[in-house]
Structure formats: C-alpha cells, structure tokens
C-alpha positions as CSV (number, residue, x, y, z in Angstrom):
1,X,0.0,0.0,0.0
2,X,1.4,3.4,-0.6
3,X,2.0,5.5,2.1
4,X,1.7,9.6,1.9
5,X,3.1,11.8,4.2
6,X,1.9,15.1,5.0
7,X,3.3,18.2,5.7
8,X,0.9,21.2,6.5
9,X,0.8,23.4,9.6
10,X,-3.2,23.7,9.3
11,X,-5.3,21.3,11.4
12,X,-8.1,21.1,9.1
13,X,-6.3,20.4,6.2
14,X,-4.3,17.9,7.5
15,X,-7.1,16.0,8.6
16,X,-8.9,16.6,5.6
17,X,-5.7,15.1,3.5
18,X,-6.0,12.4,6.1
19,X,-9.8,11.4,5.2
20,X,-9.7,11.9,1.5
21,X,-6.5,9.8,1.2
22,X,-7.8,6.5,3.6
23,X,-11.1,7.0,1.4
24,X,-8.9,6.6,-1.6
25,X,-7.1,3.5,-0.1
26,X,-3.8,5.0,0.9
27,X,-1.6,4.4,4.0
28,X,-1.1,7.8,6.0
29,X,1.6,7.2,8.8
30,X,1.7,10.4,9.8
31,X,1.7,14.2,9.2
32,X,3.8,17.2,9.7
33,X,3.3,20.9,10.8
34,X,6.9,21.7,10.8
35,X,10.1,21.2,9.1
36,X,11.4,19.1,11.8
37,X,8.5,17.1,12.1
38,X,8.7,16.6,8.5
39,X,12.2,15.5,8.5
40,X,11.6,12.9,11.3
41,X,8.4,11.8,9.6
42,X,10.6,11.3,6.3
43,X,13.1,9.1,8.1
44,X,11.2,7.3,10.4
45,X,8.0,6.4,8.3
46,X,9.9,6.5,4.7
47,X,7.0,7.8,2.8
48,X,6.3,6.5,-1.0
49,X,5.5,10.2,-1.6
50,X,5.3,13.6,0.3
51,X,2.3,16.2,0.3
52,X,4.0,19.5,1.1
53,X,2.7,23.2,2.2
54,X,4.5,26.0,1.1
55,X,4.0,28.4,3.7
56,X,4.6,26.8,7.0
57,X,5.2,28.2,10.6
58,X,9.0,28.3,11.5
59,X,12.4,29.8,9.9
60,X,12.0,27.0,7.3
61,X,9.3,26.3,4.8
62,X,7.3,23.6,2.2
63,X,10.2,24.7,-0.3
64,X,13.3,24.0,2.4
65,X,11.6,20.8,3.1
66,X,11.3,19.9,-0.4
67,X,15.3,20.6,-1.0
68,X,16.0,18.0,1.9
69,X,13.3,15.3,0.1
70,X,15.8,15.8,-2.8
71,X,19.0,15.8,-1.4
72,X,18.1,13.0,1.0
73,X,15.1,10.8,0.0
74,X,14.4,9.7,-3.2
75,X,10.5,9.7,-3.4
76,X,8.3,12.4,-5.6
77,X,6.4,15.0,-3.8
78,X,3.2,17.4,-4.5
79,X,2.8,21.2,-3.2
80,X,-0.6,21.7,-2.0
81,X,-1.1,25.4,-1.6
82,X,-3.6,28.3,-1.2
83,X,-1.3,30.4,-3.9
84,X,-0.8,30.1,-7.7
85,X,1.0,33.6,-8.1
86,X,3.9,33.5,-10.4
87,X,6.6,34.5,-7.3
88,X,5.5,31.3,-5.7
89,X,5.5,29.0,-8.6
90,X,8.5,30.2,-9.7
91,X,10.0,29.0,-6.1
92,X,8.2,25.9,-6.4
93,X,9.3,25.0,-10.0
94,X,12.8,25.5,-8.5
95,X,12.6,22.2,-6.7
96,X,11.3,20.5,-9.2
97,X,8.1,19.0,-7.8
98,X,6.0,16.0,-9.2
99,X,2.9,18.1,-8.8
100,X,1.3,20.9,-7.4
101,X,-2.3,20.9,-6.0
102,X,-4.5,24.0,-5.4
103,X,-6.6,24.4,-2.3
104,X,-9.3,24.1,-1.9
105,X,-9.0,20.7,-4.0
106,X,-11.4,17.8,-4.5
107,X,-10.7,13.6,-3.4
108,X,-10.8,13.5,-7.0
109,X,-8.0,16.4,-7.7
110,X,-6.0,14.8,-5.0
111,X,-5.9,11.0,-6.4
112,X,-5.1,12.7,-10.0
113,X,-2.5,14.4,-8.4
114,X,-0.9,11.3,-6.6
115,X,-1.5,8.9,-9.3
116,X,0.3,11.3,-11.7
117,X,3.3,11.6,-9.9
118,X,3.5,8.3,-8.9
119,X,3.8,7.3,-12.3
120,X,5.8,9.9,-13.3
121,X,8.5,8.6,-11.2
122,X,8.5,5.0,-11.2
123,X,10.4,5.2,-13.9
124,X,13.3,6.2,-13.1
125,X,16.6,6.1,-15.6
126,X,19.8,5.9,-13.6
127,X,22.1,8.6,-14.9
128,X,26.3,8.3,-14.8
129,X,28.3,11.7,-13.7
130,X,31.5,12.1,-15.0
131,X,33.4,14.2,-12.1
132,X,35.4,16.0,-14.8
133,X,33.3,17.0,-17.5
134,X,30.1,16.8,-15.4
135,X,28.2,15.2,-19.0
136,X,25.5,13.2,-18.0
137,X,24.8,9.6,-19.8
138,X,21.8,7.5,-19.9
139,X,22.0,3.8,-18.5
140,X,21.5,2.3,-22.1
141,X,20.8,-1.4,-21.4
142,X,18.2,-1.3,-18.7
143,X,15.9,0.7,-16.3
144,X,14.9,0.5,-13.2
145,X,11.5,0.8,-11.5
146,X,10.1,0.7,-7.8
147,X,9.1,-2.3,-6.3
148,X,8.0,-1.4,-2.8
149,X,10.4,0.6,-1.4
150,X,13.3,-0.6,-3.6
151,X,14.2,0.1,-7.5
152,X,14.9,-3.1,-8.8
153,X,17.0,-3.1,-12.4
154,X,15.2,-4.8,-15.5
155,X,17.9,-5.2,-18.2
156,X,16.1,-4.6,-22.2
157,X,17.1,-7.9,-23.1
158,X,15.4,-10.1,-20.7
159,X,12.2,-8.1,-21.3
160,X,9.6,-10.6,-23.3
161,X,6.5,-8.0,-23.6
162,X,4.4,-5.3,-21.8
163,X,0.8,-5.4,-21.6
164,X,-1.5,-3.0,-20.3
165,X,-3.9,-3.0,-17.4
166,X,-5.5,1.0,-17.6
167,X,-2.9,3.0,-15.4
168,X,-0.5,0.3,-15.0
169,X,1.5,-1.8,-17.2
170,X,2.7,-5.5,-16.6
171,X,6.4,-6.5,-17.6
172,X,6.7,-9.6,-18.8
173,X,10.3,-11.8,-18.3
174,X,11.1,-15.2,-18.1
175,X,11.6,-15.3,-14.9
176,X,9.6,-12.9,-13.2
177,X,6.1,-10.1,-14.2
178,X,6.2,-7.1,-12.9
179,X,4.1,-4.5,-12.2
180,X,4.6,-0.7,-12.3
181,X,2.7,2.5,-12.5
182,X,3.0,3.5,-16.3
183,X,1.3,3.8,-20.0
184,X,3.1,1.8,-22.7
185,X,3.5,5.4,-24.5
186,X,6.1,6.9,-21.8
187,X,7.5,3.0,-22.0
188,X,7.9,3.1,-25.7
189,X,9.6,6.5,-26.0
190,X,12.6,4.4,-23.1
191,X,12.9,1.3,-24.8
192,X,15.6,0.7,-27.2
193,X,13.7,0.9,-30.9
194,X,15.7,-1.9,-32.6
195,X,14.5,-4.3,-30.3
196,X,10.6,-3.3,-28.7
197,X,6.9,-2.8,-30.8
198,X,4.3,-1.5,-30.1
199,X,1.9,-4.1,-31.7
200,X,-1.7,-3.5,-30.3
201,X,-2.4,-1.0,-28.0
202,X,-2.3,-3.2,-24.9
203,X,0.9,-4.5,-26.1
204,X,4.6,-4.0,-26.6
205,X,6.9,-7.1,-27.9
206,X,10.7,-7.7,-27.6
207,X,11.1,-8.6,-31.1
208,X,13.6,-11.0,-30.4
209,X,11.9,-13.3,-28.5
210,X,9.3,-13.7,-31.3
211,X,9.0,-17.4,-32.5
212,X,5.8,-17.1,-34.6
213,X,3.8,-15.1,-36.4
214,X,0.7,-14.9,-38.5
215,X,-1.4,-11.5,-39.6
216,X,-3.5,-11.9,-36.4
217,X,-0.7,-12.4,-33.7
218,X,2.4,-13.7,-32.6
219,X,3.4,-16.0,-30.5
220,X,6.2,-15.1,-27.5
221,X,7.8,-17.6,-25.1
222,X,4.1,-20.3,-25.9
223,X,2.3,-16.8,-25.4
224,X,-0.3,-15.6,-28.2
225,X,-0.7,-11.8,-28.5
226,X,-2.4,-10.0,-30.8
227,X,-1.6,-7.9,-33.7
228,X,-3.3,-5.0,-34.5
229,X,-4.3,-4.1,-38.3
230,X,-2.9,-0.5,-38.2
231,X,0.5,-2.2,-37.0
232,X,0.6,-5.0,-39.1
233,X,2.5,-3.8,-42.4
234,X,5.0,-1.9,-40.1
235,X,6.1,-5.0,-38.1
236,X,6.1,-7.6,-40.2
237,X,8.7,-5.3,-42.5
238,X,10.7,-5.6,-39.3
239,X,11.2,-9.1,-39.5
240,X,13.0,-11.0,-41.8
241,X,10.1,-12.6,-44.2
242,X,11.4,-15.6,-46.5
C-alpha cells in the first residue's frame, strides 16, 4: 500500500488530507506541521510520496523541506497550496516538484495528483556523472522501476512483452512479471527501438523473443498476442520474411 506523508501546519487540512486519502485507499503514517516534524516523519515512516505546504510556521518552509526530500530521499512530492501567483511557482518549480495541487482541491484532484506523480517517477533512468566533464549519460541497457520501497533493475534484453492494465502496465520476463505504474506510451519513448513494438495498444513485444507469427498475432515464449491491423504492415517489415 502506498503510504503519503503530509506536511501542513493547518489542522483542518491535514485531517482533511487524512480522510480523502484513507477514502482513496492510501496508508497515511503520519503528518507534519513543521520542518522538523517533517524530516523525522521522512526518516522514520519512509513515505512513498510527500504532500507538502509552502507556507509553514518556523524559519523554514514547504520549499526548504522539499530541498532535503531531494538531497536526501528519493521519493516524488506534491505542493498543496492556497497560492498560484507567479513569485511562488517560480520558487516551487525551483525544486522540481511531481505536482502541485490548489486548495481548496477535491478527493478526485487529490488522487489525480498522486496517481500522476507516482507514475511519473516510477520510472526512473539511472544517470552516470563524470566528475570532470560533469556530462550526463543515460544507462543504455536497462531501467529501473520501484518495487516497494526498492528500484529493482530490469535489463532490455530479458524483457519478453508489456501489456497494459488501464494506469498500470505488466512487464513480462522469463523469470519474473512485474508491475509498475506506467502507459506503454512513456515506455515506448525508453525502450531501445531496434528491439521493442508497439503491436496492439495493450501490447509492446521484444522482437527478439518472437518465434511465430501470422497476420493476427504472434506467439512469445508459448504466449499468443495479438496484432493490430494499423500495426501489421509496419512489423512484419521488421522481421525477416522468407
């Protein structure tokens, strides 16, 4: 279950956050209404993802508290504010938050919100610094994605094929399915194009575990999956056709 903290120094709407997200079938462990409490609540409960106020009582605010989130806790995090002027956003978009939420919101605006950033960042490709020149490289042969409260790596080639279950997608390898927060689109634009199709739109296939194939579907690992019209002619030029 994924657990939310909170971080808002008014009563009300912490209890209201409280309500709407237990409604929505989330774990709340906890909330804060400072930046210590928050940073205590971070370490101690190890939320999945953080709900933050701007404007908080004490010499440190939402914005402070976001900084630590990114310097010390990998997890995504929503401001949920009363102000949308351009001073604040601007501070906000500093920190590069997962979403921000206007009050007064509804359960509905909140679980958007969440579900958004969730997905957002379960996917997760692990970048490699060079001290030197500081150039920044994409991990090219696999990506990671959160299991729990770990990201676990899934290298391209032992990837058989995604399918799609609405606002999730499963990942399909021979030893293992997995199950992550994610449209096949956003997968699609990751995946290495030489090797991944998107064949129906519930379905991407590693090309090279293909053993069969008709104009109706092919056949991966004993597994039948279908082939849509609009993607036959593109796929089956992909393949080599005797």
């Amino acid at each position: 279950m994924t657990k939310v903290g909170i971080l808002d120094d008014e009563v009300i709407i912490c209890e209201t956050l409280n309500k709407y997200l237990i409604e929505l079938g989330y774990q709340v462990p906890d909330y804060a209404m400072n930046y210590d409490e928050a940073v205590k609540l971070a370490i101690n409960h190890k939320p999945d993802i953080m709900l933050l106020d701007i404007n908080i009582n004490g010499k440190k605010n939402g914005i402070d508290f976001a900084k630590y989130l990114r310097e010390n806790h990998n997890i995504p995090l929503i401001f949920v504010s009363s102000y949308s002027d351009k001073t604040t956003l601007e501070q906000a978009r500093n920190v590069q938050p997962n979403g921000y939420l206007v009050k007064p919101f509804t359960k509905n605006d909140l679980f958007a919100a969440i579900e958004v950033a969730l997905s957002n960042f379960s996917i997760q490709p692990i970048l490699e610094v060079s001290s030197e020149e500081k150039n920044f490289k994409l991990l090219t042969n696999a990506i990671f994605i959160k299991q729990d409260s770990l990201y676990v790596k899934i290298y391209y080639k032992d990837i058989l094929y995604i399918k799609s279950e609405g606002v999730y997608a499963e990942i399909f390898t021979k030893e293992k399915k997995y199950l992550i927060r994610e449209t096949l689109k956003n997968l699609l634009e990751i995946l290495p194009f030489d090797s991944f199709f998107h064949i129906h739109r519930s379905y991407i296939v590693n090309i090279n575990f293909v053993d069969a194939v008709n104009t109706e579907y092919v056949v991966v690992e004993k597994e039948t999956i279908p082939m849509s019209r609009n993607s036959r002619e593109e796929f089956l030029k992909r393949l080599n056709l005797l």
